[in-house]
C-alpha positions as CSV (number, residue, x, y, z in Angstrom):
1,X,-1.9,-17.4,-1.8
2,X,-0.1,-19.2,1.2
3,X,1.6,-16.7,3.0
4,X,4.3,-16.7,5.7
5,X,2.6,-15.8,9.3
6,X,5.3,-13.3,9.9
7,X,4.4,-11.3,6.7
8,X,0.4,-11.7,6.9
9,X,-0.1,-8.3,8.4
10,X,1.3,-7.0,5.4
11,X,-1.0,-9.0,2.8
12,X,-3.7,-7.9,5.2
13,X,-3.1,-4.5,4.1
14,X,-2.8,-5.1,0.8
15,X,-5.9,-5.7,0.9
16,X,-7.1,-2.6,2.0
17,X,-4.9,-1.2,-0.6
18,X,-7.0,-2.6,-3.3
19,X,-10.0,-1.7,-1.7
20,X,-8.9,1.5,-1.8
21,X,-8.2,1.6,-5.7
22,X,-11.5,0.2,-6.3
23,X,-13.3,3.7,-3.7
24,X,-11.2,5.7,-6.4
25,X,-12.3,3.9,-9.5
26,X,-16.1,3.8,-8.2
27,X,-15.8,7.3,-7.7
28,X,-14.6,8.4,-10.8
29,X,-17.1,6.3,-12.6
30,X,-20.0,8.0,-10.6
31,X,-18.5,10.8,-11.3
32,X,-17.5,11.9,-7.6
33,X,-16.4,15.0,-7.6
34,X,-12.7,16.2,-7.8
35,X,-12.3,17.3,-4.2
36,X,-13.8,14.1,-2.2
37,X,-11.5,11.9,-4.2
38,X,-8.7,13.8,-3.4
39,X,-10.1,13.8,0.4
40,X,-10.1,10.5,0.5
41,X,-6.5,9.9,-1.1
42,X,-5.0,12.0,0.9
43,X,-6.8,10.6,4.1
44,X,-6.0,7.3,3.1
45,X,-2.4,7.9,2.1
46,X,-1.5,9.7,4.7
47,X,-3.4,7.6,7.6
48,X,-2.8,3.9,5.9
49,X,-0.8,3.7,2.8
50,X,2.4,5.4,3.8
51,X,3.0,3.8,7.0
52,X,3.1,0.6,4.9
53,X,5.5,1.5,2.2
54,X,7.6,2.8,5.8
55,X,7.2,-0.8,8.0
56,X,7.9,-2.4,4.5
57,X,10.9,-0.8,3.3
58,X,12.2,-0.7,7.5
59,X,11.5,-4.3,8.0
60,X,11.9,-6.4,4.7
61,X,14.0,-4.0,1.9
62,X,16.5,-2.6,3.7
63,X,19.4,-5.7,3.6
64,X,18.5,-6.9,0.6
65,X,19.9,-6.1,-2.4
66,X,17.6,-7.4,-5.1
67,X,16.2,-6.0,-7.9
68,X,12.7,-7.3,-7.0
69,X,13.2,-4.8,-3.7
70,X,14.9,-1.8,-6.0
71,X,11.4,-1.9,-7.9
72,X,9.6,-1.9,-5.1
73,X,11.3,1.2,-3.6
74,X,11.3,2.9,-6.9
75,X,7.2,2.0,-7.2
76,X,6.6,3.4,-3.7
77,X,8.9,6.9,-4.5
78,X,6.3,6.8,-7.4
79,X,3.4,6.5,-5.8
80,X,4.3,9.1,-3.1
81,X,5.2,11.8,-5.6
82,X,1.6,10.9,-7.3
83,X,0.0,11.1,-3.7
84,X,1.6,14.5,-3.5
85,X,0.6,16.1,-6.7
86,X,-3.1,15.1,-5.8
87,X,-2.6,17.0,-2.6
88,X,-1.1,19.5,-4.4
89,X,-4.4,19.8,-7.2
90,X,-2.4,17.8,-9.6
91,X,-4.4,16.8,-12.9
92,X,-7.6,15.0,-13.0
93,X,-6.1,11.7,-14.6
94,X,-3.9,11.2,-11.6
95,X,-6.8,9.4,-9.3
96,X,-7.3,6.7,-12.2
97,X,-2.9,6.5,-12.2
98,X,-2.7,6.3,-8.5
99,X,-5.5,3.3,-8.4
100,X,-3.6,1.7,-11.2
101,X,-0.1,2.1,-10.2
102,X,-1.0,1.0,-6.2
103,X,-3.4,-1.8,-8.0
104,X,-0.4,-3.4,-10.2
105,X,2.2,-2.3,-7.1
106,X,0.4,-4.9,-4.7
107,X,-0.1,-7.6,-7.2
108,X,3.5,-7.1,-7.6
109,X,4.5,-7.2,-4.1
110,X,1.9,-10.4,-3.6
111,X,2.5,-12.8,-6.4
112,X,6.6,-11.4,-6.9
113,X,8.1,-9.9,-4.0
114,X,6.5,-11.8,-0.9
115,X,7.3,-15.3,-2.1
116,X,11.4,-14.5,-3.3
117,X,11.3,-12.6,0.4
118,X,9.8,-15.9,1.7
119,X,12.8,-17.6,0.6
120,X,15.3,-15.3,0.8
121,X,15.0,-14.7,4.5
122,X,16.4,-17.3,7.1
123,X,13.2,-18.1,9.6
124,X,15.1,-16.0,12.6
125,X,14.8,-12.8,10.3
126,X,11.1,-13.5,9.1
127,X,10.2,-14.6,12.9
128,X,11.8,-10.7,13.7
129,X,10.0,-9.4,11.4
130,X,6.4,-10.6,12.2
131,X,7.1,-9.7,15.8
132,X,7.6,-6.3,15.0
133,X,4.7,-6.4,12.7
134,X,2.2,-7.9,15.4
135,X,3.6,-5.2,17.8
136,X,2.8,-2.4,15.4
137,X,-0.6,-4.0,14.1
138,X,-1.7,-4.9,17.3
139,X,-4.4,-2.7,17.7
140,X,-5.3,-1.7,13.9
141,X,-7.1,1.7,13.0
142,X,-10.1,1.3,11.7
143,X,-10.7,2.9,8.2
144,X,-13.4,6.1,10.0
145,X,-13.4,7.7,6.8
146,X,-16.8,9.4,6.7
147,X,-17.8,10.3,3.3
148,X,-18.4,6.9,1.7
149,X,-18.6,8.2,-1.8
150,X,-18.4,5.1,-3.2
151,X,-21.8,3.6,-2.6
């Protein structure tokens, strides 16, 4: 998909975003243990997927009124609560509902709720946008998660 430059450092995560859902559903299909999984979710949550959902609700949701943008919020207050009750020990089935509900939130986002943003915002706003963006994602942190469970 053709993406605006001002947004690509958003797709760009996205992509580690479904990288991450397909660590979760590797793990649970080699039957990774409970407690790396929920390592890793709330490593990656906490270090990766978060600050997202906060640059994207900051930078693109907040003046728009849309119900493409309420549904993103309400999938992001989902998928926090979720992060949560993993930290908190929640049930087993919540790693394979987290790598779903983030899996169908960036498709979403990507095929949805980039391209009406595309057209929705007047270049000046986009162009304000990616230069906060490029500021923030500058220098990117590399993914030094250690236990590669997944291979």
């Amino acid at each position: 998909m053709i993406r605006d430059t001002n947004i690509v450092p958003l797709s760009r995560d996205h992509h580690y975003g479904l990288l991450f859902c397909w660590k979760i559903r590797r793990g649970i299909a080699k039957g990774i243990g409970r407690d790396r999984l929920r390592s890793y979710v709330i490593y990656f949550f906490k270090n990766h997927l978060d600050r997202h959902f906060q640059e994207e609700e900051r930078m693109l949701f907040h003046d728009i009124n849309s119900p493409l943008c309420l549904r993103a919020l309400e999938e992001h207050r989902l998928i926090r609560e979720l992060a949560d009750a993993i930290e908190g020990d929640g049930p087993e089935e919540s790693f394979s509902v987290l790598a779903d509900l983030v899996d169908s939130h960036i498709r979403f986002e990507e095929r949805q709720l980039f391209p009406f943003l595309e057209k929705s915002l007047c270049n000046e706003e986009l162009s304000r946008v990616g230069a906060a963006l490029n500021r923030l994602h500058s220098h990117p942190e590399p993914d030094s998660y250690e236990d590669e469970f997944w291979r």
